[in-house]
C-alpha positions as CSV (number, residue, x, y, z in Angstrom):
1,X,10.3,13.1,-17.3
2,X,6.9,11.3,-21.7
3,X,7.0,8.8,-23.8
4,X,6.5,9.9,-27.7
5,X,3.4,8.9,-29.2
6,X,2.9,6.3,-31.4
7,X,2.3,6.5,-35.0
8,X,-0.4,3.4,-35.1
9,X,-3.1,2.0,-33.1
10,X,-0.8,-1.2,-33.4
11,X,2.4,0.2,-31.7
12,X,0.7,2.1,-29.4
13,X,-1.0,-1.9,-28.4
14,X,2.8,-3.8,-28.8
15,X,4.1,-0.6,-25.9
16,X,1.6,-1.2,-23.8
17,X,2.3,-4.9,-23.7
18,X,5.7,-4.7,-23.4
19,X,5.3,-2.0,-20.2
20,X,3.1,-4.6,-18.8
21,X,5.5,-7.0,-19.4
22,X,8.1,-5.7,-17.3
23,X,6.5,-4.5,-14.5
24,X,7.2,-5.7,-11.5
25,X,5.5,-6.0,-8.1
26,X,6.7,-3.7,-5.4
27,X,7.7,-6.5,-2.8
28,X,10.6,-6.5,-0.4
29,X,13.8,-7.9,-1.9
30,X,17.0,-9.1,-1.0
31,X,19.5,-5.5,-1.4
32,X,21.9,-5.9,-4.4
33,X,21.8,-2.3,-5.3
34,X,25.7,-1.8,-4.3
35,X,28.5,-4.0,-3.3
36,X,30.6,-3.3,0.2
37,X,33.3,-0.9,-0.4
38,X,31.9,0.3,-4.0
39,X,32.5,4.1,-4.5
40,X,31.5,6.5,-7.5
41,X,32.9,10.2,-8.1
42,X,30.6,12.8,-10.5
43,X,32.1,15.5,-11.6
44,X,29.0,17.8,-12.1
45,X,28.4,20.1,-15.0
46,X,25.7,23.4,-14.9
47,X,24.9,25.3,-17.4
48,X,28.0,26.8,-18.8
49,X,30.0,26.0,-15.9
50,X,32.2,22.0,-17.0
51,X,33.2,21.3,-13.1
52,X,30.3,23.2,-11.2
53,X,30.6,20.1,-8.2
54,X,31.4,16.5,-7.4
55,X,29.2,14.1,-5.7
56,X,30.8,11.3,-4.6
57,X,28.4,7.8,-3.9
58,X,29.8,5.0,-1.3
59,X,28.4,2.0,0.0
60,X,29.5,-0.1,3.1
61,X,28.6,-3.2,4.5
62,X,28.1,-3.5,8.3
63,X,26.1,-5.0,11.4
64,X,23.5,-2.8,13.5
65,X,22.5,-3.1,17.0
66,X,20.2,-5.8,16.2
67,X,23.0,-7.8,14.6
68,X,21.0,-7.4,10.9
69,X,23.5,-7.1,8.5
70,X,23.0,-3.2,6.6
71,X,24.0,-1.2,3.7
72,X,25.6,2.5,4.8
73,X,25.3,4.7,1.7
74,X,26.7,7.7,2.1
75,X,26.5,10.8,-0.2
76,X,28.4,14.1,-0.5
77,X,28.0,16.7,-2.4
78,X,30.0,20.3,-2.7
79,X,30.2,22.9,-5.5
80,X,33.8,23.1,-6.8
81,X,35.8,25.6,-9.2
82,X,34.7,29.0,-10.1
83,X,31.1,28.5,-9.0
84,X,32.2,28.1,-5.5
85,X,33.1,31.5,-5.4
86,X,29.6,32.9,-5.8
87,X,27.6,29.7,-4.5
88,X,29.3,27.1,-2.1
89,X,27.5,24.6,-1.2
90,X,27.6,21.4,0.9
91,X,25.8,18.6,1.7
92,X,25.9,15.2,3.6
93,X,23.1,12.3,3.3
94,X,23.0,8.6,4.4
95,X,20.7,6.0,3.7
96,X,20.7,2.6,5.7
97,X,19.1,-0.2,4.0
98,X,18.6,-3.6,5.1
99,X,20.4,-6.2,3.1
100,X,17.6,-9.2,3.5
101,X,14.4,-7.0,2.4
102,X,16.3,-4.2,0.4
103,X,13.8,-1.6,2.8
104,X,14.8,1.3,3.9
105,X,15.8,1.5,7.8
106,X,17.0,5.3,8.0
107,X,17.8,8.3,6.5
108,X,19.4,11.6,7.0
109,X,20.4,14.8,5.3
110,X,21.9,17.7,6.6
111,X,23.9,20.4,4.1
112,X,23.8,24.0,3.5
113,X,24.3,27.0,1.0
114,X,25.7,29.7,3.2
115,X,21.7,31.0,3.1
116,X,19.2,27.9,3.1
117,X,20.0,24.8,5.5
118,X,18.6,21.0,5.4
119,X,18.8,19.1,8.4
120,X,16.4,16.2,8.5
121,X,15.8,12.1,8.7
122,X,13.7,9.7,8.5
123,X,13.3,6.5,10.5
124,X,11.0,3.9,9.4
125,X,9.1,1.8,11.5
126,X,7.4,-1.5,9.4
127,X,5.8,-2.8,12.3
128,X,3.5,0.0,12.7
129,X,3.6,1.2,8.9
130,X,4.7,4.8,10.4
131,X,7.9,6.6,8.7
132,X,9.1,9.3,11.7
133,X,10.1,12.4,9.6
134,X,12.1,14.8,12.2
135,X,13.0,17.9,10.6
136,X,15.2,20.2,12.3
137,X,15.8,23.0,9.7
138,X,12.1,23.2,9.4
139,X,10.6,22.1,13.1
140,X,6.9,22.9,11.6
141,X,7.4,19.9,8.7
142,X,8.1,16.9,11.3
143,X,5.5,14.3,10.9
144,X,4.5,10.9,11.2
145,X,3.4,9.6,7.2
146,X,1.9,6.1,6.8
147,X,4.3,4.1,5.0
148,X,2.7,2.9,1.8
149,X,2.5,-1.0,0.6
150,X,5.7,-1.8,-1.0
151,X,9.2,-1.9,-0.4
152,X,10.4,2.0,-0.7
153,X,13.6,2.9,-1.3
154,X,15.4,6.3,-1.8
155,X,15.7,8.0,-5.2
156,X,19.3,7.8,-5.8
157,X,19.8,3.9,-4.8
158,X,16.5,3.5,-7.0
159,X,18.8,5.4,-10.1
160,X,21.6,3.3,-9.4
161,X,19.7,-0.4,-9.0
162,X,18.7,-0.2,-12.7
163,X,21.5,-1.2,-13.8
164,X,20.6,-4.8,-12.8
165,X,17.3,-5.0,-14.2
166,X,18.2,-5.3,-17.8
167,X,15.9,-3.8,-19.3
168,X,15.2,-2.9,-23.1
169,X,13.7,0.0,-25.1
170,X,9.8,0.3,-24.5
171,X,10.2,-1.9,-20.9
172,X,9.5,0.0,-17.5
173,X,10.0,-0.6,-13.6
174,X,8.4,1.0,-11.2
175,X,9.8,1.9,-7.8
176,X,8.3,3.3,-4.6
177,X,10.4,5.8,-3.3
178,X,10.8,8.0,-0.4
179,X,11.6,11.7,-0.1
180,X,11.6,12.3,3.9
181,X,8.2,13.1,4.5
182,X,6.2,11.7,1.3
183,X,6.3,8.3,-0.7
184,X,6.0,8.5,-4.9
185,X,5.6,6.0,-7.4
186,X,8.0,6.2,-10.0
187,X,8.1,4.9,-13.2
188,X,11.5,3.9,-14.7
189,X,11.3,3.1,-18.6
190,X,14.2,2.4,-20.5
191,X,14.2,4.4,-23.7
192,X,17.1,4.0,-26.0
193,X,20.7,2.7,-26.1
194,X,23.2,5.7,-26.8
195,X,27.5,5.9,-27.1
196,X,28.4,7.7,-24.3
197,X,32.0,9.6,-23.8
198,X,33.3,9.9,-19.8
199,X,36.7,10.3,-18.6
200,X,37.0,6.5,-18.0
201,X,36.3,5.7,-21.9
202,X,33.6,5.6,-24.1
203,X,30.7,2.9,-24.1
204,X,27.4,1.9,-24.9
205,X,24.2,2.7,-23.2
206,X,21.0,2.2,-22.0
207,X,19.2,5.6,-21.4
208,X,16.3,5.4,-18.8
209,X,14.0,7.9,-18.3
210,X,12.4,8.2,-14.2
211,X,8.8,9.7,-14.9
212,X,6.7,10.3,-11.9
213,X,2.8,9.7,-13.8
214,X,0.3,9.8,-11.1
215,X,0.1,13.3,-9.1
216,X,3.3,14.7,-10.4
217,X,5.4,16.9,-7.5
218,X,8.5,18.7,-7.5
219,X,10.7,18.8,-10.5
220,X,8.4,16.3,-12.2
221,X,5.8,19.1,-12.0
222,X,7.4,21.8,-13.3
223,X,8.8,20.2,-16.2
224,X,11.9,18.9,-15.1
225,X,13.4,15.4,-16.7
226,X,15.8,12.9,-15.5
227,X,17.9,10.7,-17.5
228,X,20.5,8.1,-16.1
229,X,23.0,6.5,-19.0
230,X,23.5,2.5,-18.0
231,X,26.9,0.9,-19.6
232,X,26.1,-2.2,-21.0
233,X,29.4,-3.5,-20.4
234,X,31.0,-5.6,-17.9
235,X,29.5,-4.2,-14.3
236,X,27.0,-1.9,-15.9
237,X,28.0,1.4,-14.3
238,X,25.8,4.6,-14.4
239,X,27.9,6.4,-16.2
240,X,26.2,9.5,-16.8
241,X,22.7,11.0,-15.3
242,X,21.1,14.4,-15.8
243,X,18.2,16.2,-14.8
244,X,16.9,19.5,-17.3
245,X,14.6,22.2,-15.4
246,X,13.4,24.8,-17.4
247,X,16.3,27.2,-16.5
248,X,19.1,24.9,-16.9
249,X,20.4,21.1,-16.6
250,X,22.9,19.4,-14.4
251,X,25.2,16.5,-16.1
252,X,26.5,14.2,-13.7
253,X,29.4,12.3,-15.8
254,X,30.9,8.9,-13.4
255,X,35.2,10.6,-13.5
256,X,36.3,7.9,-10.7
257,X,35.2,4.5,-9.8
258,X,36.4,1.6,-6.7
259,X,35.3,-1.3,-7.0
260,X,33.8,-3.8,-4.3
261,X,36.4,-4.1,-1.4
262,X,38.0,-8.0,-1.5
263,X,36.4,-10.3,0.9
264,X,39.0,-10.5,4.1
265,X,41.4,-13.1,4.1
266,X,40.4,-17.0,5.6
């Protein structure tokens, strides 16, 4: 996930103002990512296959032991259909977040595909600047990592907190986020605005493209691209994101979405 060239000495100048522009610090920030009781449904294309999966995104408002107040996000994700027959999969994450500094508290993950298993989290200590990764799938990968200066957050939170940025073609963010046992800097630029069809209507877009440009890992490595579709209507859902690999892409499309839960009755 490379921005095209420019045809003139003089674009290439008006970009590079514009990405420094928009940037922003990476400081702790008040958590507006999600609203309490807010839940999205994916259906999940592969390759051929129209309803490969579902992952289903909700958010939930509560107190921990310390009395902070928290975000639960929780994250499911199963194959569904005719792949399920050959490939079943199944996975569970959470991500806690405190709601005054938008930093992650915890995380966890544990899922499995009948032959590979992930059971791991994170818990992340500010005071001492040490994120405890405990890995039980993998014993020999737990580790203590230095948590980098910033405010890290996880990847999919990161995806979905665009959509209050605002943002316009040749603008970037960039985000520090956290994948268990390493940190990344990513770099979120917004791209180009595109009509988008899902099963809850059809709307305008932003498309932003996540690009990880200093010591590419992973997918980012192997030449894999993310995209995330942003409605520019009303509550600006992300209603679409994908990521290509060289062998095939996965299309997220937003089928269901619950609003905010109402505040309880005075």
């Amino acid at each position: 996930m490379r921005p095209a060239p420019s045809s003139s000495i003089n674009s290439r100048l008006l970009l590079t103002a514009l990405f420094f522009l928009a940037a922003r610090p990476l400081v702790a920030a008040p958590f507006v990512v999600f609203a309490d009781g807010e839940t999205f449904t994916y259906r999940v294309s592969w390759a051929i296959f129209s309803r490969a999966g579902e992952i289903v995104i909700a958010a939930h408002e509560e107190k921990d032991a310390q009395g902070a107040t928290v975000f639960r996000i929780t994250t499911d994700t199963s194959t569904r259909g005719i792949i399920q027959s050959f490939y079943s999969y199944r996975n569970h994450a959470e991500v806690i977040i405190d709601r005054d500094t938008g930093r992650l508290v915890f995380m966890q993950e544990k899922g499995s595909d009948g032959r590979r298993s992930s059971d791991n989290e994170t818990t992340f200590d500010y005071a001492k600047k040490i994120a405890r990764y405990i890995d039980r799938a993998h014993p020999d990968r737990t580790q203590d990592v230095a948590i980098p200066a910033g405010a890290p957050i996880d990847l999919l939170s990161a995806l979905v907190q665009t959509r209050e940025w605002n943002l316009q073609p040749g603008q970037k963010r960039e985000v520090l986020v956290n994948f268990g046992n390493e940190f990344f800097l990513i770099s979120i630029y917004a791209d180009h605005f595109e009509q988008v069809r899902t099963p809850l209507g059809t709307c305008q877009t932003l498309v932003l493209i996540p690009r990880m440009e200093q010591n590419p890992k992973g997918v980012f490595k192997h030449g894999g691209e993310f995209k995330v579709w942003i409605s520019q209507q009303g509550q600006k859902l992300p209603v679409k994101m994908q990521l290509k690999l060289p062998f095939g892409a996965a299309t997220l499309v937003l089928a269901e979405y619950h609003p905010a839960a109402a505040p309880p009755p005075r």
